[in-house]
C-alpha positions as CSV (number, residue, x, y, z in Angstrom):
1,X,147.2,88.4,75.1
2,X,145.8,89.8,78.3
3,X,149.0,90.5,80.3
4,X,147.7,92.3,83.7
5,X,144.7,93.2,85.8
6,X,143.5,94.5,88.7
7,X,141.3,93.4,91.2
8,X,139.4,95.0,94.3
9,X,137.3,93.7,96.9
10,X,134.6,95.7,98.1
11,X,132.4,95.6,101.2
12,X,129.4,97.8,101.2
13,X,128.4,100.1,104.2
14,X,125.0,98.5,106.3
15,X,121.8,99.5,103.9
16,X,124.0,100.7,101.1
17,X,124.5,97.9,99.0
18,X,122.2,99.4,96.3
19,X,123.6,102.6,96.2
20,X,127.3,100.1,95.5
21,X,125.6,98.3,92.7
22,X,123.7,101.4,91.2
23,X,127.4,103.0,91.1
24,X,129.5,99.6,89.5
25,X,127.1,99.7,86.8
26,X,127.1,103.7,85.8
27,X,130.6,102.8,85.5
28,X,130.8,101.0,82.5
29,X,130.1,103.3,80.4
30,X,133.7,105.3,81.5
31,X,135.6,102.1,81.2
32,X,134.5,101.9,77.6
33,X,136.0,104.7,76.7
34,X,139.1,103.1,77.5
35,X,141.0,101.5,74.7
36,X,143.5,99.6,76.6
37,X,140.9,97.9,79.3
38,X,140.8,94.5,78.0
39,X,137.9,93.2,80.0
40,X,135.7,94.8,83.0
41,X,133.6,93.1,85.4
42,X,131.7,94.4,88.3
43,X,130.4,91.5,90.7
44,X,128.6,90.4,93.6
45,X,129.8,88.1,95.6
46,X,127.0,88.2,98.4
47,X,124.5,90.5,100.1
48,X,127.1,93.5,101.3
49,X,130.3,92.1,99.3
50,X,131.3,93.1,95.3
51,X,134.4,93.5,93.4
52,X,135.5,94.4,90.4
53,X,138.1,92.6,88.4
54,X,139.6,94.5,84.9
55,X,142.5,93.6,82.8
56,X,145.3,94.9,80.1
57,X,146.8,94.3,77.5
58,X,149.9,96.0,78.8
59,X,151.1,97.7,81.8
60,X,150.2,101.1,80.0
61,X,146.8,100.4,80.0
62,X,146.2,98.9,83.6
63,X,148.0,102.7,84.6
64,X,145.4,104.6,82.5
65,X,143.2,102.9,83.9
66,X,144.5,103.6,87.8
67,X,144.5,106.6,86.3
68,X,141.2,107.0,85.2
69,X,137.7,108.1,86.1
70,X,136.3,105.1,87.3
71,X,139.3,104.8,89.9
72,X,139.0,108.8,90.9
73,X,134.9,108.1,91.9
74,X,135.6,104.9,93.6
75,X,138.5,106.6,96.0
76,X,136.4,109.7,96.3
77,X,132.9,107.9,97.4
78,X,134.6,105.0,99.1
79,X,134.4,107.5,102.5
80,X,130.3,106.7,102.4
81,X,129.9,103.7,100.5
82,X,132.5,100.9,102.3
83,X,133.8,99.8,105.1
84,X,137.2,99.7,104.3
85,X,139.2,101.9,101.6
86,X,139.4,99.9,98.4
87,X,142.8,97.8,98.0
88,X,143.1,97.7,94.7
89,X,145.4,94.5,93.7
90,X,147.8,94.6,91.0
91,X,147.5,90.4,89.3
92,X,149.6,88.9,86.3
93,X,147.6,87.2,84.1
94,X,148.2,83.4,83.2
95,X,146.4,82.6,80.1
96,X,142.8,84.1,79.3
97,X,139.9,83.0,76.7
98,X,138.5,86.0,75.3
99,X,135.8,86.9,72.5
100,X,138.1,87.7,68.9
């Protein structure tokens, strides 16, 4: 069962919001390569506003994954792309429905 995740809001800078979404999705293909990442999501929740929601199997995996690539470009372009610095939110998973 899905144990942990990790959720960040995200507000883009004025006239980048393409350059936010164009980044979310090269991501994916770095969170695939991670065998503990449960689920990923990159989303858009208005016109300058997206997230990101992942979660785990186990603690070990939600650190890899703070760990990880995807985590070292978001911190390193945050600077140009948002408004704030990502706060990334450490949640405990309930229950879940995935795909078997």
């Amino acid at each position: 069962m899905t144990q942990h995740a990790l959720y960040v809001q995200l507000e883009a800078k004025p006239g980048k919001e393409q350059e936010v979404a164009a980044f979310l999705a090269s991501a994916r293909p770095m969170v695939e390569q991670e065998p503990d990442t449960t689920a990923w999501f990159a989303i858009r929740m208005g016109p300058r506003t997206f997230g990101i929601f992942d979660a785990f199997t186990n603690e070990r995996g939600r650190e890899a994954h703070l760990q990880g690539k995807v985590a070292k470009q978001l911190m390193a372009r945050a600077p140009q792309l948002f408004v704030n610095e990502p706060e990334i939110q450490r949640i405990d998973v309930i229950a879940d429905k995935l795909p078997h």
